[in-house]
KOLDO-660847 format. One record per residue: residue number from 1; residue in three letters; x, y, z of N, C-alpha, C, CB in turn. Coordinates in Angstrom, 3 decimals. Glycine has a CB too. Example, Ala and Ser with C-alpha at 12.3 -4.5 7.8 and 13.67 -1.06 7.14 Angstrom:
residues 2
   resi   resn        n.X        n.Y        n.Z       ca.X       ca.Y       ca.Z        c.X        c.Y        c.Z       cb.X       cb.Y       cb.Z
      1    ALA     13.190     -5.690      7.800     12.300     -4.500      7.800     13.200     -3.300      7.800     11.308     -4.473      9.046
      2    SER     12.850     -2.250      7.080     13.670     -1.060      7.140     12.900      0.030      7.870     14.084     -0.598      5.725
//
This chain:
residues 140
   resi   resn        n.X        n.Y        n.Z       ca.X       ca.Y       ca.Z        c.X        c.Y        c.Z       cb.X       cb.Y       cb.Z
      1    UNK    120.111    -64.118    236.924    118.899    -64.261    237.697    117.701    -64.045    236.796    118.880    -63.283    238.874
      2    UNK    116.965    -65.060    237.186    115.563    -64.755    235.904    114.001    -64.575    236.989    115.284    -66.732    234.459
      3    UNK    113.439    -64.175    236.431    111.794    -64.651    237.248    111.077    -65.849    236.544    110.482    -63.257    237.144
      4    UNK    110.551    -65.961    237.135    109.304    -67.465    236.761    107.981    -67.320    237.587    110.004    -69.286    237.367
      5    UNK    106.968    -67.801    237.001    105.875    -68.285    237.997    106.224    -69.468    238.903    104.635    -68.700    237.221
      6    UNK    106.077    -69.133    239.852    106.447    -70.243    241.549    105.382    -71.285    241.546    106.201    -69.256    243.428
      7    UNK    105.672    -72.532    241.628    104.904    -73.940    241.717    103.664    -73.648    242.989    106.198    -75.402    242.228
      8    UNK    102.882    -74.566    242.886    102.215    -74.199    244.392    103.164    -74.579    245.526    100.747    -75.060    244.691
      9    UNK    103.936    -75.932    245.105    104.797    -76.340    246.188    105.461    -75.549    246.668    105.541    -77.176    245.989
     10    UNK    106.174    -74.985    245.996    107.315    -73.507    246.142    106.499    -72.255    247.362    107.461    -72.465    244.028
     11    UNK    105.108    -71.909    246.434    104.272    -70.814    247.240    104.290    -71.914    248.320    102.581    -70.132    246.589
     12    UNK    103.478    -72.790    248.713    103.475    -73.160    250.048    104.542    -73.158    251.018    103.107    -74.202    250.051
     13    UNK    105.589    -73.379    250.613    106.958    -73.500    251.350    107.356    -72.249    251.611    108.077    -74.209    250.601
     14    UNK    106.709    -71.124    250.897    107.519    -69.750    251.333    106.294    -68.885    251.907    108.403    -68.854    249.881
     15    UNK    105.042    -69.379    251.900    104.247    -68.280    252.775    103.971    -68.022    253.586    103.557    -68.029    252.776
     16    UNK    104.537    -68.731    254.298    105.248    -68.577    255.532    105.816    -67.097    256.350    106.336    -69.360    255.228
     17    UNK    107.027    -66.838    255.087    107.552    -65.717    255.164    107.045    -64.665    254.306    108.732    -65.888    255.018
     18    UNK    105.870    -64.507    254.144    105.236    -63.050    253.553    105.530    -62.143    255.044    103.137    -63.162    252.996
     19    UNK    105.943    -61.374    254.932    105.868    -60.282    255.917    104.862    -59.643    255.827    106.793    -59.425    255.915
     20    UNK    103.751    -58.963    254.914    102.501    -58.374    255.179    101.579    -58.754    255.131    102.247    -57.657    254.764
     21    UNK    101.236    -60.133    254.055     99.506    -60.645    254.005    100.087    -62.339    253.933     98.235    -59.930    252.135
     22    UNK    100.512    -62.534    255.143    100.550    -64.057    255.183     99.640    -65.092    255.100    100.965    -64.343    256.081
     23    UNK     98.549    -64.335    255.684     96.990    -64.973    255.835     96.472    -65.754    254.486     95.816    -63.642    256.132
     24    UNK     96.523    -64.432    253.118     96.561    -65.007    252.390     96.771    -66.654    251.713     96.940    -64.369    252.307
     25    UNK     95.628    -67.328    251.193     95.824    -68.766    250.993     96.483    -68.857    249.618     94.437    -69.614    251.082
     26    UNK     97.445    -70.113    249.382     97.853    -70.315    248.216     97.118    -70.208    246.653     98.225    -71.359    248.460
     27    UNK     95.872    -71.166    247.252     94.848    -71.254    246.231     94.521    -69.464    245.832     93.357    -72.228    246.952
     28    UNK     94.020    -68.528    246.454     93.856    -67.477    246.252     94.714    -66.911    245.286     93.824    -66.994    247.240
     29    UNK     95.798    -66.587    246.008     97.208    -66.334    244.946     97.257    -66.479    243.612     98.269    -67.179    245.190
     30    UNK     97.229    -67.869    243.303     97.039    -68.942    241.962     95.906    -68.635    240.809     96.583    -70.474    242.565
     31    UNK     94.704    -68.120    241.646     93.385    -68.363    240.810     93.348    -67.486    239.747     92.077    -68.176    241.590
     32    UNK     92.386    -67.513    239.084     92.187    -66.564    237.703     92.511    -64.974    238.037     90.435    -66.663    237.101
     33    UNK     93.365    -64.493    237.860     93.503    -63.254    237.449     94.678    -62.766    238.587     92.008    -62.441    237.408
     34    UNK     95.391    -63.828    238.895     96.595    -63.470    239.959     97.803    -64.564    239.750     95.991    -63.571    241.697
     35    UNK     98.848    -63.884    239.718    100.216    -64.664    239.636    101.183    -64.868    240.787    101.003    -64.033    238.689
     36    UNK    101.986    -65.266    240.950    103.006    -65.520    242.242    104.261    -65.479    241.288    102.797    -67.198    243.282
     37    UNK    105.175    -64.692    241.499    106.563    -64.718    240.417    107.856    -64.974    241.772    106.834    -62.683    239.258
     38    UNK    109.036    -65.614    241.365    109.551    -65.922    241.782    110.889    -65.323    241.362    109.190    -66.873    241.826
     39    UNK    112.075    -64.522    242.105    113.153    -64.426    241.560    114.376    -65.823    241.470    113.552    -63.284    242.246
     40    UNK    114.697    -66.504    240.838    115.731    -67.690    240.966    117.311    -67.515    240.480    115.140    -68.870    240.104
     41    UNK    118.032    -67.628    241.243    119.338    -67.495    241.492    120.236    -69.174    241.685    119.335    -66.495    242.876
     42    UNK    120.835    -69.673    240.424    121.132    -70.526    240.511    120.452    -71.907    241.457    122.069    -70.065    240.627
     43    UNK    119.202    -72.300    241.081    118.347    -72.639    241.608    117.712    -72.729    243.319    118.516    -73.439    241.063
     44    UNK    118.022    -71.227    243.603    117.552    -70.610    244.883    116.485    -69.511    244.634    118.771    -69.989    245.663
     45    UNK    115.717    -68.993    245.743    114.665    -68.538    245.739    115.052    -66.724    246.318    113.700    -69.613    246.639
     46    UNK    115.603    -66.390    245.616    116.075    -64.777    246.350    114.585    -63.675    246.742    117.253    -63.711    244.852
     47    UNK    113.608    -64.028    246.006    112.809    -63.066    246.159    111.426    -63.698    245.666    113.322    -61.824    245.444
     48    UNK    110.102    -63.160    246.337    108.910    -63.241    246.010    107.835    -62.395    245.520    108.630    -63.610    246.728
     49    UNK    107.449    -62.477    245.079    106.347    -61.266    244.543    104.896    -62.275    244.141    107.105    -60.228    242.784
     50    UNK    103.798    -61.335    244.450    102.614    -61.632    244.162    101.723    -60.796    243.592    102.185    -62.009    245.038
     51    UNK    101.410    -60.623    241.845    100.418    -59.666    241.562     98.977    -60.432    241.510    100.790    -58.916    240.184
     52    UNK     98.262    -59.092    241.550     96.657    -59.334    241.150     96.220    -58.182    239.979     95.548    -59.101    242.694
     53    UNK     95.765    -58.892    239.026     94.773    -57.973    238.114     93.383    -57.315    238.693     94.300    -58.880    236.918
     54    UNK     93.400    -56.419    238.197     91.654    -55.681    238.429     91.285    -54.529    237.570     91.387    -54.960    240.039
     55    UNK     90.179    -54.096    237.318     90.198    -52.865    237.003     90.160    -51.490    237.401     89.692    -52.912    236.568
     56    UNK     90.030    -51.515    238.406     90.512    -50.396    239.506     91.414    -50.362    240.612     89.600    -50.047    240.112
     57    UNK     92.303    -49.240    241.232     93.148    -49.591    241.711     92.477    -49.909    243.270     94.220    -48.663    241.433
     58    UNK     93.388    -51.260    243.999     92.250    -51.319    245.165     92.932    -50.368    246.415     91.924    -53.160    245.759
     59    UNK     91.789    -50.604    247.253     92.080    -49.322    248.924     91.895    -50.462    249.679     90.671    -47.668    249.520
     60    UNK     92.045    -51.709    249.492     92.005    -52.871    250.188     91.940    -53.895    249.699     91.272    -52.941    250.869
     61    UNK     92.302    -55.082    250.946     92.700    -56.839    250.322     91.066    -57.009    249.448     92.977    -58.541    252.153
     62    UNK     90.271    -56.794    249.770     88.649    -57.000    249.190     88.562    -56.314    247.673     87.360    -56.083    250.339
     63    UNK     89.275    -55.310    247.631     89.042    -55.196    246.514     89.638    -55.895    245.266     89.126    -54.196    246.498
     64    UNK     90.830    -56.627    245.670     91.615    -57.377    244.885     90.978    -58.776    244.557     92.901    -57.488    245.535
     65    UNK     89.336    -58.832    244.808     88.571    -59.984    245.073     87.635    -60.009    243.797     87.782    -59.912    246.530
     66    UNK     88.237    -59.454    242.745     87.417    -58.754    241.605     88.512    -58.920    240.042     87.109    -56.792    242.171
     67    UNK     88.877    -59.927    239.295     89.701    -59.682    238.242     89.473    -58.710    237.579     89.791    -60.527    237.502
     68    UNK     90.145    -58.210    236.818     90.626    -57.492    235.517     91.560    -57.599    234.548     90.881    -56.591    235.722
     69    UNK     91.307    -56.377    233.787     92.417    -56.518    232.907     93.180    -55.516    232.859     92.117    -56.779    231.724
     70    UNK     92.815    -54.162    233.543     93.655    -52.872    233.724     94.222    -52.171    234.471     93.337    -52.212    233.506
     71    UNK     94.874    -53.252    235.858     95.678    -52.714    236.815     96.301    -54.025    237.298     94.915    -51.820    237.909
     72    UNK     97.740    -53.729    237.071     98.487    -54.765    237.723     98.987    -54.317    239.288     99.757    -55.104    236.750
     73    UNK     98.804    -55.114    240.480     98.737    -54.323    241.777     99.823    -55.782    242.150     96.836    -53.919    242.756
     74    UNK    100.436    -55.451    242.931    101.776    -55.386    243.687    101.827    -55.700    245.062    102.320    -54.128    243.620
     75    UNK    100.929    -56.597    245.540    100.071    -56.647    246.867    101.021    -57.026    247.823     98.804    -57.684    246.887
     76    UNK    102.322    -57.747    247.800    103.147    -58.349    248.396    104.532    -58.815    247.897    102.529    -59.161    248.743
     77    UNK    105.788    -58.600    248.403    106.705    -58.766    247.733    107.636    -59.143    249.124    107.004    -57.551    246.711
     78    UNK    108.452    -59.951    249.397    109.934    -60.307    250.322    110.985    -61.023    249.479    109.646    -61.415    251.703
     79    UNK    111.951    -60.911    250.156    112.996    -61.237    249.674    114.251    -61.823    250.923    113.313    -59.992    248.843
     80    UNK    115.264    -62.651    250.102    116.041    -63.545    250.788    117.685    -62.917    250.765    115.832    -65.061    250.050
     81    UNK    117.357    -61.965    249.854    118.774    -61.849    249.707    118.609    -60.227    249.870    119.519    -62.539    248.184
     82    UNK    119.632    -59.686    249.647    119.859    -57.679    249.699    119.618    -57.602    248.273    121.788    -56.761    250.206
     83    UNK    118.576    -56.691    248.238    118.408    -55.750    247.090    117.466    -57.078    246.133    120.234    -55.034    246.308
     84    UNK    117.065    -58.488    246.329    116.581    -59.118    245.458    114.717    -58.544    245.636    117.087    -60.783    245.712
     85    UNK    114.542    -57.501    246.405    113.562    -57.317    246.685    112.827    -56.390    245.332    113.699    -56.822    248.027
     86    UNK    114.023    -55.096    245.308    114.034    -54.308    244.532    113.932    -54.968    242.943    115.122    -53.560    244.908
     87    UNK    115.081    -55.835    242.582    115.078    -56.722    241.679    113.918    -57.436    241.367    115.917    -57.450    241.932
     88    UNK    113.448    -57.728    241.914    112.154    -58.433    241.464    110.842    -57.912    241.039    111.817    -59.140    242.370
     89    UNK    110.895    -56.452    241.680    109.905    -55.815    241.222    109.761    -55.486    240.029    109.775    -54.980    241.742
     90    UNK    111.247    -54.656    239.479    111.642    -54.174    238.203    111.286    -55.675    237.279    113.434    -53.566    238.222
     91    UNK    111.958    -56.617    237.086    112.092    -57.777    236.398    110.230    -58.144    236.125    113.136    -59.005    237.442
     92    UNK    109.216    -58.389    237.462    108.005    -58.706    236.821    107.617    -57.501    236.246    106.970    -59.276    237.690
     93    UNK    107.700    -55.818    236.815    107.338    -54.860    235.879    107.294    -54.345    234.292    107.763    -54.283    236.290
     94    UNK    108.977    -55.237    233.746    109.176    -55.194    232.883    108.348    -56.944    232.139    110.634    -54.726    232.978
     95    UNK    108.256    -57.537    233.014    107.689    -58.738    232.353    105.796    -58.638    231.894    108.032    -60.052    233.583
     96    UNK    105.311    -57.989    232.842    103.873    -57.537    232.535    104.322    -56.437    231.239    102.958    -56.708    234.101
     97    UNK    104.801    -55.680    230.770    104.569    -54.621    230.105    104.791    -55.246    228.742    105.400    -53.412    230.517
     98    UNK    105.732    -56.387    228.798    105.837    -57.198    227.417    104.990    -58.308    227.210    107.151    -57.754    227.213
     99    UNK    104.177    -59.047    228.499    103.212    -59.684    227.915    102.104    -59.596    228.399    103.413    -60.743    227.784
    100    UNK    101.672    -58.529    228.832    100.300    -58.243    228.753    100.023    -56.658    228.438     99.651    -58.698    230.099
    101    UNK     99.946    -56.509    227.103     99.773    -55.227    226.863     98.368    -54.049    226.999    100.167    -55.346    225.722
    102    UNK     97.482    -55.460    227.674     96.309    -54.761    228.493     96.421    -53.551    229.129     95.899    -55.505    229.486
    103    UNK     97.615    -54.046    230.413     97.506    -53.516    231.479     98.225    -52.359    231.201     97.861    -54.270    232.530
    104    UNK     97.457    -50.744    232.072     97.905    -49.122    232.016     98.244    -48.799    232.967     97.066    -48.117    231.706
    105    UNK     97.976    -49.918    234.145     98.836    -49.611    235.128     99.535    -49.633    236.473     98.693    -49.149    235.096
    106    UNK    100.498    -49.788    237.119    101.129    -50.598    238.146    101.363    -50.031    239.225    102.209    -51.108    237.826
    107    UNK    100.274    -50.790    240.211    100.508    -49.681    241.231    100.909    -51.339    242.975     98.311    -48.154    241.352
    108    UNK    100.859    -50.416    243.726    100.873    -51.317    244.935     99.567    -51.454    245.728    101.906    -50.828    245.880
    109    UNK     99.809    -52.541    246.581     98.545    -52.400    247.907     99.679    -52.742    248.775     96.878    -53.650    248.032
    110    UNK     99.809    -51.665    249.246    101.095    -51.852    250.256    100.530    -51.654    251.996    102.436    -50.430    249.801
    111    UNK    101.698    -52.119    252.961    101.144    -51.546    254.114    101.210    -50.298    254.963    101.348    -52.214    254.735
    112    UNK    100.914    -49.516    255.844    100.565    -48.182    256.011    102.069    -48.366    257.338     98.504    -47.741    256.519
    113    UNK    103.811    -48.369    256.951    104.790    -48.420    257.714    105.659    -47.621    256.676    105.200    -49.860    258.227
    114    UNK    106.855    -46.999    257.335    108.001    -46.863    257.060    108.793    -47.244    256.169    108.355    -47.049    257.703
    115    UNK    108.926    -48.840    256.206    109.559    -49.128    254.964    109.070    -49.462    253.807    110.229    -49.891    255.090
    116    UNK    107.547    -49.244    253.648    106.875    -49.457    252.592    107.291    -48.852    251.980    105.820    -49.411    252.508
    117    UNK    106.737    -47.231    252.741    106.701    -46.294    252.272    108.817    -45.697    251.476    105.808    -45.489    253.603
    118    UNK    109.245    -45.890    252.218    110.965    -45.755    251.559    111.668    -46.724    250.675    112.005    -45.770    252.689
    119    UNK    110.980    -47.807    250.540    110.743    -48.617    249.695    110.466    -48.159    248.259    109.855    -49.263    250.185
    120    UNK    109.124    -47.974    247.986    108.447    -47.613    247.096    109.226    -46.223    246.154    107.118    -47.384    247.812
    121    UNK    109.627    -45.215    247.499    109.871    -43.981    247.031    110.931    -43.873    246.161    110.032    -43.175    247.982
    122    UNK    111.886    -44.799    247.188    113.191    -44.797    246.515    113.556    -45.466    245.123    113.999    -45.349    247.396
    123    UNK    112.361    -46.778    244.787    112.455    -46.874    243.475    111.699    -46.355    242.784    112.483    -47.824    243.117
    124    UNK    111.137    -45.112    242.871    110.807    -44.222    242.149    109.027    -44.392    241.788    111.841    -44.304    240.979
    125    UNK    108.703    -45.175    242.872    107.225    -45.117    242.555    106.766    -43.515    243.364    106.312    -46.732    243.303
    126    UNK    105.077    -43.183    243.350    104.437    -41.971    243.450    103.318    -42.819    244.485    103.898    -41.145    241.841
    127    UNK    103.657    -41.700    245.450    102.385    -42.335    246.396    100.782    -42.096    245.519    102.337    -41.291    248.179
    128    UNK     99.922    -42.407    245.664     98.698    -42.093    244.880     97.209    -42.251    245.954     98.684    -43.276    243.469
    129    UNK     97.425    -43.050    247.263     96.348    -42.574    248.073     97.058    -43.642    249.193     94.537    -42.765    247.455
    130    UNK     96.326    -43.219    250.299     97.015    -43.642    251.717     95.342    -43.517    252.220     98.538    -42.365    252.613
    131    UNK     94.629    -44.696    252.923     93.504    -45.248    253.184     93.767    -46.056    254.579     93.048    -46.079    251.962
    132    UNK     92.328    -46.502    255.147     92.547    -47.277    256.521     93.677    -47.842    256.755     91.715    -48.287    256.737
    133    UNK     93.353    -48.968    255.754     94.541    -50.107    256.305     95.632    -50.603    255.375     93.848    -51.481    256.739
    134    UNK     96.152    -49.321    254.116     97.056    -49.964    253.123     97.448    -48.220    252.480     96.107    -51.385    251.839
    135    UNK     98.357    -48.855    251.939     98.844    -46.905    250.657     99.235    -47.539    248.989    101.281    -45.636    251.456
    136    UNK     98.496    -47.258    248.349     99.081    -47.066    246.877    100.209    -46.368    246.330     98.264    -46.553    246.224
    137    UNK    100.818    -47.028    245.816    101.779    -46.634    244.880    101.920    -46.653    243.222    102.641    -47.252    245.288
    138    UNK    102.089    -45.823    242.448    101.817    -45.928    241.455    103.745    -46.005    240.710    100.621    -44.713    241.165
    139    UNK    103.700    -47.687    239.862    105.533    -47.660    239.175    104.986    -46.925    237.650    106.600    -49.889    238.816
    140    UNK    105.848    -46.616    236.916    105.545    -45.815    235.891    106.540    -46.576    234.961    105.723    -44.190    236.143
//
């Protein structure tokens, strides 16, 4: 299983199934200072992920409305298969740290539920602030 950046065709066909910021437009996703990574499994789609650069970590979708170069944020992630969720995180985590040696640091804009939150914990991220409408997580 490898990651890749996802076509727009691909993002369009799956944003559908974002479970937290579906609203989100493709074009957005795509633009300067944000990626869409894809987990692929014998040319299937097991998992999605979407980062944004900035330089501060955000306390909301607005703040992710601002590029950078010193926080890779974690705004959205689903998955198709068991455990490709987890997988995918690790795989772009380790993929930002080898090619962009900017970035100091990886956190989430996650949503303020249950399984975010047991999510996050269990792969060993650190909560770092819990706000209106989202909670940070910081991967190390």
């Amino acid at each position: 299983m490898k990651i890749r950046l996802a076509t727009k065709k691909e993002l369009k066909k799956h944003l559908p199934n974002d479970p937290v910021r579906p609203h989100i437009k493709a074009e957005w996703r795509t633009a300067y200072g944000r990626e869409v990574f894809v987990l692929e499994n014998k040319g299937n789609i097991d998992a999605v992920m979407c980062v944004a650069y900035t330089d501060e970590v955000p306390k909301s979708e607005k703040d992710m409305n601002f590029p950078g170069l010193d926080v890779a944020v974690f705004y959205t992630v689903w998955s198709y298969r068991k455990g490709a969720g987890r997988e995918i995180v690790f795989k772009v985590l380790d993929h930002i740290k080898a090619n962009k040696q900017m970035i100091e640091r990886y956190v989430t804009l996650s949503p303020l539920t249950d399984v975010a939150t047991r999510f996050h914990q269990r792969n060993g991220a650190i909560n770092i602030g819990i706000h209106k409408d989202c909670q940070n997580f910081e991967y190390f």
